[in-house]
C-alpha positions in Angstrom: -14.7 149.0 159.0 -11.9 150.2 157.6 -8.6 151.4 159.6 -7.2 154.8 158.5 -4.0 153.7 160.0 -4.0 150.8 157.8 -4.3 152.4 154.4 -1.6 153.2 151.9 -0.6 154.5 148.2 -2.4 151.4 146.6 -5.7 152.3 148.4 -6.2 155.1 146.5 -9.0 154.2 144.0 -10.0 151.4 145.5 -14.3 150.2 145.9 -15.7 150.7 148.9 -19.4 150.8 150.2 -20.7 153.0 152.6 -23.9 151.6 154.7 -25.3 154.1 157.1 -27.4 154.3 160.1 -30.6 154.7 157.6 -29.9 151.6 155.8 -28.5 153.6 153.1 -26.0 151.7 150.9 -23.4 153.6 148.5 -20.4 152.8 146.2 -17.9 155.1 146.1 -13.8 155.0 145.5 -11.2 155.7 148.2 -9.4 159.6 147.0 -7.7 160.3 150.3 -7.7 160.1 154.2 -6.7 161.7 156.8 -6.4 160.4 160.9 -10.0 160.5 161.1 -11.8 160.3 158.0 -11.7 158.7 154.4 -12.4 161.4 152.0 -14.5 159.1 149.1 -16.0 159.9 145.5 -19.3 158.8 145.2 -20.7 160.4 142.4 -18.9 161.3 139.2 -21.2 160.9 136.0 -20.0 157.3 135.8 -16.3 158.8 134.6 -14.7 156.4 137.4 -11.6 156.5 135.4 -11.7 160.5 136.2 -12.9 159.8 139.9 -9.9 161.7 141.2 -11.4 164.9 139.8 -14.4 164.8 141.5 -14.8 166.0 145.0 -15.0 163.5 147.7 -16.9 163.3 150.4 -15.4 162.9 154.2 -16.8 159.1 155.0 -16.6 157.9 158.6 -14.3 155.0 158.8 -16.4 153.0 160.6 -19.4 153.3 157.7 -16.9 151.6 155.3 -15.9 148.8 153.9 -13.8 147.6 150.7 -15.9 145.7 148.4 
């Protein structure tokens, strides 16, 4: 799990992996947050160095973790 109150400037592009209730596993990199959500890139045609031009996708906290 990862703490929204605990994140900073260096997070920002950081790995994490989502697992969800279906077992589902994803890698994705850390764009932005907010109080409640981390707003994460998963998919971006494998440009990761561009990753912060890709939309992100609002990630539960809780469904996180850095990797």
């Amino acid at each position: 799990m990862i703490h929204t109150k605990e994140l900073g400037p260096e997070h920002v592009g950081r790995w994490v992996l989502y697992r969800g209730g279906a077992g589902e596993i994803e890698t994705g990199k850390i764009k932005s947050w907010n109080d409640r959500v981390v707003f994460v890139v998963y998919h971006c045609n494998n440009e990761w160095h561009r990753f912060s031009e890709f939309t992100a996708a609002p990630t539960d906290p809780s469904d996180l973790t850095f990797r």
